[in-house]
Residue, then its C-alpha position, 0 to 999 in steps of 0.5 A: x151747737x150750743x145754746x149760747x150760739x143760737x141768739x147770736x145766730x139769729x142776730x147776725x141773721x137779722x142783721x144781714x136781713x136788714x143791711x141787705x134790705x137797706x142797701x137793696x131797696x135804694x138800688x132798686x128804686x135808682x133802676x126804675x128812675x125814683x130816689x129814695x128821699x127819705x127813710x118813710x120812702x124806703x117803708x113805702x117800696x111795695x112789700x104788701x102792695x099788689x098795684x105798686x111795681x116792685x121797686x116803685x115808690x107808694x107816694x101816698x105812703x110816703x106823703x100820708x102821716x103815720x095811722x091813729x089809733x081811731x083810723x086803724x080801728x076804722x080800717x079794722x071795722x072796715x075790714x071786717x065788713x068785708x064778705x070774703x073775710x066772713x067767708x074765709x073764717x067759715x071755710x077755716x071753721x068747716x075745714x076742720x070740722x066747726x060746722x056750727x061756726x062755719x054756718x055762722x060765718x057763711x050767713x054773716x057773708x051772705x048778710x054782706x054780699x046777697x050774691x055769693x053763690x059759694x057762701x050759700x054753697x058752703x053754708x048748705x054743705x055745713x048743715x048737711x055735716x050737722x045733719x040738718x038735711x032740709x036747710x043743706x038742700x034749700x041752701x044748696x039748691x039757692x047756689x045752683x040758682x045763682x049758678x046753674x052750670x057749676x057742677x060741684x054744686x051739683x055733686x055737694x047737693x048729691x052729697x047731702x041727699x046720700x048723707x040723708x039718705x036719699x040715693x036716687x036722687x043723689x044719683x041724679x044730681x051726681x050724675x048731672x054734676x060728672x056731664x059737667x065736668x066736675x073731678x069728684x063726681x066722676x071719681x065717685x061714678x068710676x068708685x061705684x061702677x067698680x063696686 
């Protein structure tokens, strides 16, 4: 293939992507019995809006001006007051590895949402990692609280009492967390069994 090919390629794709959107999206709505009035109705056929049914028409879209400056700034203040988005950070951060980060993301999502057990959860197995066993424990004992039945919370206390050292009760705890039907502390009790 040569070089030259490869923007022609991807314009033609474009071009496709777009005819085949346009002429689509009209059919669509006559299917449902809307019509498309104007070019801002074919932008509002939902895309990313998970209550419109596909092929309807957000009418507030269609209606509402284009957003200012000052309300897309809003919106993204507001956005990032939001407990699931701090969560999600965190979650990213201990995934690979940032547990320093992780933990402040978790705190700014409990500072927001005083009710999610999984942030404390998540908060308490991230100092486990840094080695900061009391705060883990007392965080993660704050989740079982909240959610006493929920088995993995259980297993990552047992978790964090074996990174500390602490094998009886880690034992205990990863033992409760199996009769509750979590996978990772019954792979773990048929590991050590095995051994």
């Amino acid at each position: 293939m040569k070089l030259k090919s490869v923007p022609a390629t991807i314009s033609i794709f474009l071009l496709a992507l777009v005819i085949g959107i346009f002429f689509n999206a009209p059919a669509e709505a006559q299917n449902t019995g809307k019509k498309l009035k104007t070019s801002n109705a074919l932008a509002a056929v939902n895309t990313n809006n998970p209550r419109i049914k596909a092929g309807e028409i957000d009418e507030k879209a269609v209606k509402a001006p284009a957003l200012k400056s000052s309300a897309a700034v809003e919106k993204k203040t507001t956005f990032h007051r939001d407990a699931d988005y701090w969560f999600d950070k965190g979650a990213i951060c201990a995934t690979y590895g940032n547990d320093r980060a992780a933990v402040k993301y978790f705190q700014k999502a409990i500072s927001i949402d005083l009710n999610r057990s999984d942030a404390y959860f998540e908060q308490g197995i991230s100092y486990g990692q840094l080695g900061d066993f009391d705060k883990a424990v007392t965080l993660v004992n704050k989740a079982i609280e909240m959610e006493p039945q929920n088995g993995l919370y259980l297993y990552g206390r047992g978790r964090i009492y074996l990174l500390g050292g602490k094998q009886g009760q880690a034992m205990e705890d990863i033992k409760k967390a199996a009769e509750l039907d979590d996978e990772d502390a019954q792979v773990y009790l048929k590991y050590v069994a095995q051994q």
